[in-house]
KERO-486884 format. One record per residue (C-alpha): residue number from 1; residue in three letters; chain; y, x negated, z negated. Coordinates in nm, 3 decimals. Each point is the difference from the previous one (the first is absolute). Layout:
residues N
num residuo cadena north east up
NUM ALA A Y X Z
...
END
This chain:
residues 478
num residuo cadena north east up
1 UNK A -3.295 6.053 1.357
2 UNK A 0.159 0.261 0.231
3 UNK A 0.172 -0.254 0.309
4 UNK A 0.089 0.157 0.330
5 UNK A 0.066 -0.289 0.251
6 UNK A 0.172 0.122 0.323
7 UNK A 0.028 -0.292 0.264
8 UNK A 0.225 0.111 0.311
9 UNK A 0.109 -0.196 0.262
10 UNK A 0.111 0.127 0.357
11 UNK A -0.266 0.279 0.091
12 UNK A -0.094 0.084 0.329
13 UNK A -0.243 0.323 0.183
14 UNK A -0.191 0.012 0.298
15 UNK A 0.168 0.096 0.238
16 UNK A -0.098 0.341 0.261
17 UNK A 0.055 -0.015 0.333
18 UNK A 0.286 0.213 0.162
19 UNK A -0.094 0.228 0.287
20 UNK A 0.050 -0.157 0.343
21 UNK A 0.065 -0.364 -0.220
22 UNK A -0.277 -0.289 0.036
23 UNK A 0.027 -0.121 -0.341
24 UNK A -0.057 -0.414 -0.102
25 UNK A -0.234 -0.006 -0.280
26 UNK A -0.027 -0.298 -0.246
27 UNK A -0.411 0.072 0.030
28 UNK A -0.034 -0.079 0.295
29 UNK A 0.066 -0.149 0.322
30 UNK A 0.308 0.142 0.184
31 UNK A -0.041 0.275 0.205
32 UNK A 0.076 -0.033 0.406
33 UNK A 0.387 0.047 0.067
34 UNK A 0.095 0.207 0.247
35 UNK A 0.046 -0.101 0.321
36 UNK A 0.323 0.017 0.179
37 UNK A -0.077 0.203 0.383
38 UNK A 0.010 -0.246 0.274
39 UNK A 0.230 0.065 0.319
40 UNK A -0.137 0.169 0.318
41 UNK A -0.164 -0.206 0.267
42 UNK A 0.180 -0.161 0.276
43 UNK A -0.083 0.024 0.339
44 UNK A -0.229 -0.292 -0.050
45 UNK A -0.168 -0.022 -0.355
46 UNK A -0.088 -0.295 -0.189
47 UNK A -0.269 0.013 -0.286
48 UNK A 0.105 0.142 -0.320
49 UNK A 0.086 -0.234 -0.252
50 UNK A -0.259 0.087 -0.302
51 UNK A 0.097 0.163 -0.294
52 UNK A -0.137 -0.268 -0.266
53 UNK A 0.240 -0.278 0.182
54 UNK A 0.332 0.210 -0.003
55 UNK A 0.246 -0.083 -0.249
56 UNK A 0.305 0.227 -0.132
57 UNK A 0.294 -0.068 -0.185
58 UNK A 0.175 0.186 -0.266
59 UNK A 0.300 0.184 0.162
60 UNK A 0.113 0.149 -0.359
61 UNK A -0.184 0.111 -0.352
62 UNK A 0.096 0.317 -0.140
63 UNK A -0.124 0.126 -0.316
64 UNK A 0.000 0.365 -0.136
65 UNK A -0.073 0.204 -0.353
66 UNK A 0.275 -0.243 -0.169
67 UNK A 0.176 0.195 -0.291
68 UNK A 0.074 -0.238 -0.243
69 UNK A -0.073 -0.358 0.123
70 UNK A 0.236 -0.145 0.216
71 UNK A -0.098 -0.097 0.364
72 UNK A 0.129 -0.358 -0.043
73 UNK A -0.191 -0.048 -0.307
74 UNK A -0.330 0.139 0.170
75 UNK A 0.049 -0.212 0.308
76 UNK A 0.000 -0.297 -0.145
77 UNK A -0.363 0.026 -0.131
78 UNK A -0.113 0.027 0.371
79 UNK A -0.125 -0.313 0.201
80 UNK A 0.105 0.192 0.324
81 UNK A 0.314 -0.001 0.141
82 UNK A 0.181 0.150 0.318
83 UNK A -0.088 -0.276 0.299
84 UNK A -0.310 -0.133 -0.108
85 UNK A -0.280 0.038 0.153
86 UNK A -0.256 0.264 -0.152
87 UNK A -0.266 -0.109 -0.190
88 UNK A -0.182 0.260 -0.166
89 UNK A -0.166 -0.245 -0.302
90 UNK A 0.421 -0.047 -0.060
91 UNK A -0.009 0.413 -0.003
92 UNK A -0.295 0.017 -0.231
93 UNK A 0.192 -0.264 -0.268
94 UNK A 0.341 0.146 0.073
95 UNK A -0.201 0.340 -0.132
96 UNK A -0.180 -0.163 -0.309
97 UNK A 0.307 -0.162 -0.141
98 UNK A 0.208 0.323 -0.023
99 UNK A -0.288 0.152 -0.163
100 UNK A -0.007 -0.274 -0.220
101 UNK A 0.355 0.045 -0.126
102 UNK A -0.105 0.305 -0.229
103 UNK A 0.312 0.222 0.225
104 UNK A -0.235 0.176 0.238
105 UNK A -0.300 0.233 -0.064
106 UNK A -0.108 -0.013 0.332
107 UNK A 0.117 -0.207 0.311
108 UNK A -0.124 0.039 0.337
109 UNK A 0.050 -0.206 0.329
110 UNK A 0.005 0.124 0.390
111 UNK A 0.170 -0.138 0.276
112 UNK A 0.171 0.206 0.316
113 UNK A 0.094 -0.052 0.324
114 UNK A 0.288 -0.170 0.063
115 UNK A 0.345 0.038 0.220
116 UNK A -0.171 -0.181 0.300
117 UNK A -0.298 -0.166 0.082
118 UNK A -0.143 -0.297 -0.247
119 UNK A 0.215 0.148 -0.276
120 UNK A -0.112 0.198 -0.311
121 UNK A 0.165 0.165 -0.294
122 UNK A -0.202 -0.074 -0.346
123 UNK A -0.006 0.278 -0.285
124 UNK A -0.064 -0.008 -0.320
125 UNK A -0.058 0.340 -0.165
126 UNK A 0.053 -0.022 -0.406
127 UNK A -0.015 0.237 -0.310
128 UNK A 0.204 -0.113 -0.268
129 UNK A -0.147 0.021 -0.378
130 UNK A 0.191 -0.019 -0.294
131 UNK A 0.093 -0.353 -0.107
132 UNK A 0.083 0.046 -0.351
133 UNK A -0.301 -0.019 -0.213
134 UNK A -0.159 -0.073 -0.313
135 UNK A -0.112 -0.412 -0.011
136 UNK A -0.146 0.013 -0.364
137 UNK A -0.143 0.231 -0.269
138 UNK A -0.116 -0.159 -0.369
139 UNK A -0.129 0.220 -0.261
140 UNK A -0.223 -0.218 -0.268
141 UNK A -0.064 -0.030 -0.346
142 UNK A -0.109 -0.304 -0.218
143 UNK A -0.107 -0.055 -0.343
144 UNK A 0.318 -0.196 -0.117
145 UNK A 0.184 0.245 0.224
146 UNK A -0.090 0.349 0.035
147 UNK A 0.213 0.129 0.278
148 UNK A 0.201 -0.170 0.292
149 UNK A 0.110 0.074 0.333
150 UNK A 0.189 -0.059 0.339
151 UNK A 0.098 0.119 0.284
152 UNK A 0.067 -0.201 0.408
153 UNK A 0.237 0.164 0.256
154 UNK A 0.094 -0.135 0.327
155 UNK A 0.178 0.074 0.344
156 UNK A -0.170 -0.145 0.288
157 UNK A 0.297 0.104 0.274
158 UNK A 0.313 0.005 -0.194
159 UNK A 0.249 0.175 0.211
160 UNK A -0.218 -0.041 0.289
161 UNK A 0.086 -0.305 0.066
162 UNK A -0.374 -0.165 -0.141
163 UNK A 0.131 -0.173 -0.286
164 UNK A -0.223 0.049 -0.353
165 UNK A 0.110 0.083 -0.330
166 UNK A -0.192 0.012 -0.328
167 UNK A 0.005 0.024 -0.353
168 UNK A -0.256 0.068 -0.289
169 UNK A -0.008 -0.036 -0.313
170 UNK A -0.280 -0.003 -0.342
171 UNK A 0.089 0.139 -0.380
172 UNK A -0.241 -0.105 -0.302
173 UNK A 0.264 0.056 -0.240
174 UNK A -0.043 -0.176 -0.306
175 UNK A -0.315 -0.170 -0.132
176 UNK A -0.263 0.177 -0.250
177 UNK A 0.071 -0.075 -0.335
178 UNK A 0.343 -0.158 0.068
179 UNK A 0.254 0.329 0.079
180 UNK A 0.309 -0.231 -0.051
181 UNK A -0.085 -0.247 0.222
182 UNK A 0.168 0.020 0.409
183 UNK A -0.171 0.235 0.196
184 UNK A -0.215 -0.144 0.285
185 UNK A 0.103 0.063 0.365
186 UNK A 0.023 -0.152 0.320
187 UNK A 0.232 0.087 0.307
188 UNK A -0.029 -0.138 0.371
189 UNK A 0.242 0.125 0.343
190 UNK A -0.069 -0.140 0.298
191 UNK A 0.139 -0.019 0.389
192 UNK A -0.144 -0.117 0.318
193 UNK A 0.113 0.043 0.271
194 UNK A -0.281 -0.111 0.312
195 UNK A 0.085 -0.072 0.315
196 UNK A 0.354 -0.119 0.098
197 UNK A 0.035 -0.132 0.349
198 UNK A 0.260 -0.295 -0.066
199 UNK A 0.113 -0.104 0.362
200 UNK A -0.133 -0.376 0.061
201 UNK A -0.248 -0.018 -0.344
202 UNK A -0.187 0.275 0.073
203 UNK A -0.101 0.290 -0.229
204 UNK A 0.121 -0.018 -0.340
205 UNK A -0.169 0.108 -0.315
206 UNK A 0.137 0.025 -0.328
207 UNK A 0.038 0.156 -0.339
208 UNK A 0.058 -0.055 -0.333
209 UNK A -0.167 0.130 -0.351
210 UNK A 0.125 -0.005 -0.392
211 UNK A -0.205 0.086 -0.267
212 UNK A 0.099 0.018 -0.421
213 UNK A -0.276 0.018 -0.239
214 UNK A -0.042 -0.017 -0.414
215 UNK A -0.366 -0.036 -0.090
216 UNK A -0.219 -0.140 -0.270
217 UNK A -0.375 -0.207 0.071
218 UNK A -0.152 -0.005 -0.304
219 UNK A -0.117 -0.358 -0.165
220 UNK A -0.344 0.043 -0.190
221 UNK A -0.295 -0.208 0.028
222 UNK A -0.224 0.212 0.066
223 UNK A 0.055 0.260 0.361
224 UNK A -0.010 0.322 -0.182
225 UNK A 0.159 -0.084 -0.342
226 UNK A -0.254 0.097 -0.183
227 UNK A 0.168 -0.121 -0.316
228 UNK A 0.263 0.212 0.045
229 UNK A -0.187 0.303 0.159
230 UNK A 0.110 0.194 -0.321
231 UNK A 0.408 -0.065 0.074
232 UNK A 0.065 -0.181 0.319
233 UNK A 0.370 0.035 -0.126
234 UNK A -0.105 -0.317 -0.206
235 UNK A -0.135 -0.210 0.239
236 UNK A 0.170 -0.334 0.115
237 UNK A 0.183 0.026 0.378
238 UNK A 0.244 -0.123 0.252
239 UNK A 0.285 0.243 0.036
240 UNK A 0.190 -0.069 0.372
241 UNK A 0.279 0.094 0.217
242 UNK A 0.019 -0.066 0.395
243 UNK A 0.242 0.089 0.254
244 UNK A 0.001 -0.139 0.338
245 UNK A -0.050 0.076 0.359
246 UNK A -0.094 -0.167 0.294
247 UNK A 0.181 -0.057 0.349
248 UNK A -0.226 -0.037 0.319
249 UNK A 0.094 -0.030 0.387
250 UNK A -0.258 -0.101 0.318
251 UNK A -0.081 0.070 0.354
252 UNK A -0.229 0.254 0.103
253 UNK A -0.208 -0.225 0.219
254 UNK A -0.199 0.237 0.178
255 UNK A -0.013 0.398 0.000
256 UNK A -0.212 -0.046 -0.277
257 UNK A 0.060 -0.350 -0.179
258 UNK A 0.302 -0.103 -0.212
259 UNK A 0.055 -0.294 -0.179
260 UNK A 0.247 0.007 -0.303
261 UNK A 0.191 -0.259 -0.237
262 UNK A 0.141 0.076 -0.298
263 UNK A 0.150 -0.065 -0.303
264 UNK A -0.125 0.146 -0.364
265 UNK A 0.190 -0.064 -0.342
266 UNK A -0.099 0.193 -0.327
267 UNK A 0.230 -0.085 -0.353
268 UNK A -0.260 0.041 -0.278
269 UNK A 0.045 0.019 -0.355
270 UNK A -0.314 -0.002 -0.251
271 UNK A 0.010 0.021 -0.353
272 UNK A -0.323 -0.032 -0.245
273 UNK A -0.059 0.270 -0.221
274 UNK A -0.288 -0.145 -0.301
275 UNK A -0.297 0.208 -0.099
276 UNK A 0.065 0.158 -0.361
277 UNK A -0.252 -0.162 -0.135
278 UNK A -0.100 -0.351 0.083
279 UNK A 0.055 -0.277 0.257
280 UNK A -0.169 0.156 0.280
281 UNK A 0.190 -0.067 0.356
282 UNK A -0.137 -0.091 0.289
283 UNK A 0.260 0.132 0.318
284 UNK A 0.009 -0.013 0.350
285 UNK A 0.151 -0.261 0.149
286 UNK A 0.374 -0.012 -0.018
287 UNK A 0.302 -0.182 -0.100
288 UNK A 0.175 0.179 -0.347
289 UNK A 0.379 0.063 0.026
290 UNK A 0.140 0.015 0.326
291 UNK A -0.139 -0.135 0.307
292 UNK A 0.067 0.053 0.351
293 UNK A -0.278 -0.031 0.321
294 UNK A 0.157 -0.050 0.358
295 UNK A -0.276 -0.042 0.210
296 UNK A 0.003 0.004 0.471
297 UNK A -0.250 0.212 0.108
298 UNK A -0.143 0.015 0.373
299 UNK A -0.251 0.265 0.105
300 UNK A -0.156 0.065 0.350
301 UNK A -0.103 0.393 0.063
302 UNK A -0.249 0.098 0.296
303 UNK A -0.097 0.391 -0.040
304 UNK A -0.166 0.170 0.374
305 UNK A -0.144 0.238 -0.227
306 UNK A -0.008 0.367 0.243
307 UNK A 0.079 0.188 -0.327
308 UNK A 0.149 -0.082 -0.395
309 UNK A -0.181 0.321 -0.125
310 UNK A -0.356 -0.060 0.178
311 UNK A -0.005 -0.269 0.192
312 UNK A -0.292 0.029 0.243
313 UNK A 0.086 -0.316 0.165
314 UNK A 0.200 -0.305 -0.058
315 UNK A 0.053 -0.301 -0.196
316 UNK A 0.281 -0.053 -0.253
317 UNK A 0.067 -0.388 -0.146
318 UNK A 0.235 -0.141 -0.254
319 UNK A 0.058 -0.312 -0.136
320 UNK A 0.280 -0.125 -0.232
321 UNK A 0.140 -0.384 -0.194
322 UNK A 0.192 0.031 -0.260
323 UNK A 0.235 -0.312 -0.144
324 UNK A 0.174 -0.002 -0.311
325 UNK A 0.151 -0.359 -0.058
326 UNK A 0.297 -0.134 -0.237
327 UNK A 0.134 -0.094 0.339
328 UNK A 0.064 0.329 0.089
329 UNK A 0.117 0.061 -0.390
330 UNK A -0.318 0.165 -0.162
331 UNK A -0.090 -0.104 -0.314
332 UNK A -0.417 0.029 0.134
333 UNK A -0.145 -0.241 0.228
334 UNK A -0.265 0.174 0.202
335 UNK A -0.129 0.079 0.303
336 UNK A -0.213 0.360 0.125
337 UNK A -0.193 0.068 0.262
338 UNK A -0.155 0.363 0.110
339 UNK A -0.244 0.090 0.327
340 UNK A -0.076 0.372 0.068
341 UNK A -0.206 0.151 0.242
342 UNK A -0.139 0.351 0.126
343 UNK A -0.192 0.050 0.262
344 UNK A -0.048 0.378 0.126
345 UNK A -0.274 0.118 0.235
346 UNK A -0.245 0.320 0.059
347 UNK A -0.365 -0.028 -0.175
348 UNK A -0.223 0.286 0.122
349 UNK A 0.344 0.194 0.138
350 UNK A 0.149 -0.038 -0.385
351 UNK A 0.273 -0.181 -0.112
352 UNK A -0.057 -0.340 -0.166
353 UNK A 0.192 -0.283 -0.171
354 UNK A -0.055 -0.339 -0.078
355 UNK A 0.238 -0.141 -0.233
356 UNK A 0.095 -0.395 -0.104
357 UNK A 0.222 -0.144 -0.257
358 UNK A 0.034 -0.353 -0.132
359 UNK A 0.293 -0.154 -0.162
360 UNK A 0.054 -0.336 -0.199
361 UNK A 0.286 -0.082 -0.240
362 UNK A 0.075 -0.392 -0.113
363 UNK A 0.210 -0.091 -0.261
364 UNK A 0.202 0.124 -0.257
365 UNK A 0.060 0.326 0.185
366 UNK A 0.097 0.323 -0.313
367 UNK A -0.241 0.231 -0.054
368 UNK A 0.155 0.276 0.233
369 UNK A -0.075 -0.254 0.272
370 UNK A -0.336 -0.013 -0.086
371 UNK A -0.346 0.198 0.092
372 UNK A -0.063 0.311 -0.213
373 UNK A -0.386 0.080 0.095
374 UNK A 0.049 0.377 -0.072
375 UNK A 0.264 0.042 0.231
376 UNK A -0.279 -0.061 0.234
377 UNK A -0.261 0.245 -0.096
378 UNK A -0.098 0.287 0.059
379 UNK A -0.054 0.021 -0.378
380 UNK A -0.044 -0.204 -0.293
381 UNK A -0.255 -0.023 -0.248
382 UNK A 0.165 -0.094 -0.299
383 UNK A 0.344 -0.044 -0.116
384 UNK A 0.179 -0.058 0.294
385 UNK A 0.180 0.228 0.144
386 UNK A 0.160 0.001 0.366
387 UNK A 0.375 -0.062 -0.041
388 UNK A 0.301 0.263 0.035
389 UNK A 0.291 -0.192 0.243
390 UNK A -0.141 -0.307 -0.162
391 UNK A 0.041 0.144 -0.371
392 UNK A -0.344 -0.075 -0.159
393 UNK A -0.053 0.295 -0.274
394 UNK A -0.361 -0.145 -0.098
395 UNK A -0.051 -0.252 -0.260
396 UNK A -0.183 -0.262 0.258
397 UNK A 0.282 -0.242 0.111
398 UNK A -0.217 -0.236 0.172
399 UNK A 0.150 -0.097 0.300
400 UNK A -0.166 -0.302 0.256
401 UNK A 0.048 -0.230 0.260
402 UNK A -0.265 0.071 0.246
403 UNK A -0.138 0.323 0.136
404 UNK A -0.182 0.216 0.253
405 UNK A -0.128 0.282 0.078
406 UNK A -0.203 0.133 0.269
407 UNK A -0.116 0.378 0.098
408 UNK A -0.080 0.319 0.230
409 UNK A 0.132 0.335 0.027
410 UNK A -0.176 0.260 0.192
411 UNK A 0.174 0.328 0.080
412 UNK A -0.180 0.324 0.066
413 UNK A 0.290 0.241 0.175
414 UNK A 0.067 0.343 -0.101
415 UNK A 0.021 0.290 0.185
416 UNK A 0.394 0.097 -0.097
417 UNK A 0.300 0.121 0.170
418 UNK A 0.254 0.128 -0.171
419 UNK A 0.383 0.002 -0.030
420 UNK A 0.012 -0.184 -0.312
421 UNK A -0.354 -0.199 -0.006
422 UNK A -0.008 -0.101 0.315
423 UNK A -0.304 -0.205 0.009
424 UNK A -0.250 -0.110 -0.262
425 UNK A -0.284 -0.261 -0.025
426 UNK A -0.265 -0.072 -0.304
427 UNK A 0.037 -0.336 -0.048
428 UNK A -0.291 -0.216 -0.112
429 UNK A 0.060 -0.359 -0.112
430 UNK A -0.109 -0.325 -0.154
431 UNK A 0.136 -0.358 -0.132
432 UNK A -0.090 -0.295 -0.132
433 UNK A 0.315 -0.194 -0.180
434 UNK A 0.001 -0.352 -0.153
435 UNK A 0.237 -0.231 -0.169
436 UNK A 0.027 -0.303 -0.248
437 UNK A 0.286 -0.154 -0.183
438 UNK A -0.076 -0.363 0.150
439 UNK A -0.147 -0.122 0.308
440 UNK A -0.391 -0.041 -0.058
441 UNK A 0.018 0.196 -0.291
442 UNK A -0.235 0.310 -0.075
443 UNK A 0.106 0.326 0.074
444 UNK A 0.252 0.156 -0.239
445 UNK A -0.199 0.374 -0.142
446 UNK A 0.327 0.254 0.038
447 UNK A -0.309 0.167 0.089
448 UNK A -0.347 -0.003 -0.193
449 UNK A -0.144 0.028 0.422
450 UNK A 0.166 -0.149 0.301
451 UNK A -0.086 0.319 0.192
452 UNK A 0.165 0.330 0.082
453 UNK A -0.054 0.308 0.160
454 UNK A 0.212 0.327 0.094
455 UNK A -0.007 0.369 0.130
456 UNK A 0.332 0.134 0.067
457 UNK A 0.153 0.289 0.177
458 UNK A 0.288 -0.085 0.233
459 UNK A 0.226 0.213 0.120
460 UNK A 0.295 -0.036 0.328
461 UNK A 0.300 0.273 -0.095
462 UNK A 0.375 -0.015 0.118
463 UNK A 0.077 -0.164 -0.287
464 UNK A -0.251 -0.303 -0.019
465 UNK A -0.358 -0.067 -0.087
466 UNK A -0.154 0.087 -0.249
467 UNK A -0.297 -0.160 -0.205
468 UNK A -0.234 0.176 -0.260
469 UNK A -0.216 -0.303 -0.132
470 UNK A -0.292 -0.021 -0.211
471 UNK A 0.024 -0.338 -0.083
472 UNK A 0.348 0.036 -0.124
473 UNK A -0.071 0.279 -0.188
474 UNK A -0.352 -0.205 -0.176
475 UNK A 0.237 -0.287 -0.058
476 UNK A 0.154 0.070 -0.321
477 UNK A -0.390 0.096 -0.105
478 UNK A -0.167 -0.305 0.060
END
């Protein structure tokens, strides 16, 4: 299998210091501020008060190198404002939280003397990068389907004023050995928009995705339909149509926690579609005809991580429950739950991540709301396949209730600079991933070995990061 995967998220670069500036790093402690001058002595001098118990308040912020963000958009991020007192740990976040919006290349932090004594003026110093870039990038191949592809696009600062747009899209056109059947797509737009100070709640986040898909999972009883290895256009499957979205609003708690609630719904329809040849049929779980799941969702987000691209630093958690309930007018009774975690720190001055996942369905929850074990791998060996926008063009359709997955990722940086790869880093990684279809059950082989290793080249450009795996590319092979 050929498969490019191309994860980008809001990309930030260390930033240089300006001449005559006293930049605030995210690696380390803040520097000194300066010192406003202290008056001329009187005729009779008192002791100086000392530096370390002088305090100095924010007389204004001003903030320069804006082109295409909007100053109201920017200032919002900031945990400083005019009148407070400074506190250069609140400088150090303000800086870290603009570079974690993906708008900024490089943002640096000084402060200056101010109209009178006690006061200072704080600057920020930013270099905008370009905000439109590619999200996702599938090229694979199967044996049931020899080519398919997609392609991610998003807007992190939509007319400046910070709000997100995105849309993607995957095209497997119709299956092998069954040209008239529908071809086999999916299509998903989102917006978010991430910060919206709301006078008396606080600051707002919200945003709202839809998503259309037509897909097939096939049925056999055996992973790889063997039986049907000869003309997979033959063998029994579940032919489906979803379209949906999912509305979500929350508080930004902190400058870097948010809790959200929202509300999914997804109209399915699934037809069967008999092998030619006998009474084989054994599908993933889900209702034939039309069926609808309405489910309220509620995730909390913490991410201090000093950098989306290579985090040196930093800890990034998630966790998420899922309801779907006829009370709420789904035709599935289940509930989901989902903890992530990623811890970032320096081994031996190199890059290293530690990375947690764990999730747990109960009940009659459709397959789509399920664990696929590939999706979770670095590669596969077997069958399975990693899914496409959550099209599955492998013949293993084993989805479960419980899994995890545990690993490392160690990344050597490369010695790069360049207008269009901007900086590059050999990434070296492992995994272990488990699941089962029942509590206290064994563990489900979508892979013949729990384990999973990678080697991938990963490149920062103006456009988005970029990801050359090995594993992706031994996939298909194993």
């Amino acid at each position: 299998m050929l498969a490019l995967a191309l994860a980008l998220s809001a990309l930030v670069a260390a930033a240089e210091p300006v001449d005559g500036a006293t930049p605030v790093r995210e690696s380390a402690p803040a520097p000194p501020l300066p010192q406003a001058p202290a008056p001329a002595p009187t005729a009779t001098p008192s002791a100086p008060e000392p530096p370390e118990l002088r305090s100095y308040v924010v007389e204004k912020i001003v903030i320069r190198g804006l082109q295409k963000a909007r100053s109201s958009a920017v200032r919002r991020h900031l945990l400083v404002r005019p009148g407070d007192v400074l506190d250069d740990r609140d400088v150090l976040l303000s800086r870290l939280r603009l570079l974690q919006l993906g708008w900024f290349s490089q943002v640096e932090a000084r402060v200056e003397k101010g109209s009178e004594r006690g006061l200072v003026v704080l600057l920020f110093r930013v270099v905008e990068r370009n905000t439109i870039v590619v999200t996702d990038l599938v090229i694979g191949t199967t044996e049931p389907q020899p080519l398919y592809g997609g392609l991610g696009i998003a807007e992190q600062n939509f007319l400046g004023r910070g709000f997100a747009l995105g849309a993607a899209f995957v095209y497997g056109g119709a299956p092998l050995g069954r040209p008239a059947d529908p071809d086999r797509f999916a299509v998903r737009g989102s917006f978010f928009a991430p910060d919206l100070p709301i006078r008396g709640v606080g600051r707002l986040v919200a945003g709202g995705t839809a998503w259309a898909l037509r897909g097939e999972e096939f049925a056999c009883a055996h992973p790889d339909c063997a039986g049907f290895a000869d003309d997979f256009g033959g063998a029994p499957r579940i032919r489906y149509r979803r379209a949906g979205g999912e509305l979500t609003t929350g508080l930004r708690t902190s400058a870097f926690d948010r809790v959200l609630a929202g509300w999914r719904f997804d109209r399915v329809s699934a037809e069967a579609i008999p092998a030619a040849t006998g009474a084989e049929f054994e599908p993933p779980a889900i209702r034939l005809g039309r069926s609808l799941v309405s489910a309220l969702v509620v995730t909390w987000e913490h991410d201090s991580r000093n950098d989306s691209f290579l985090p040196r630093e930093g800890l990034r958690l998630a966790t998420q429950v899922a309801f779907s309930s006829r009370l709420f007018g789904s035709d599935y009774e289940f509930s989901r739950y989902w903890v992530q975690a990623e811890s970032a720190f320096a081994l031996w001055g190199l890059p290293l991540r530690l990375q947690l996942q764990a999730g747990a369905v109960q009940g009659d929850a459709p397959f789509f709301d399920r664990f696929y074990t590939a999706d979770l791998s670095y590669f596969a060996v077997g069958p399975a396949l990693g899914r496409a926008f959550e099209l599955n063009f492998s013949t293993d359709s084993r989805y479960d209730a419980f899994a995890a997955v545990g690993g490392l990722e160690w990344a050597v940086p490369l010695a790069i600079r360049g207008r269009f790869f901007q900086r590059a880093y050999l990434a070296i990684g492992a995994r272990a991933a488990w699941s089962s279809a029942e509590l206290g059950g064994g563990r489900t082989d979508v892979s013949a070995f729990p384990f999973s290793a990678d080697l991938a080249l990963r490149f920062e450009t103006p456009i988005g990061a970029f990801n050359a795996s090995l594993g992706y590319a031994l996939d298909n092979l194993l």
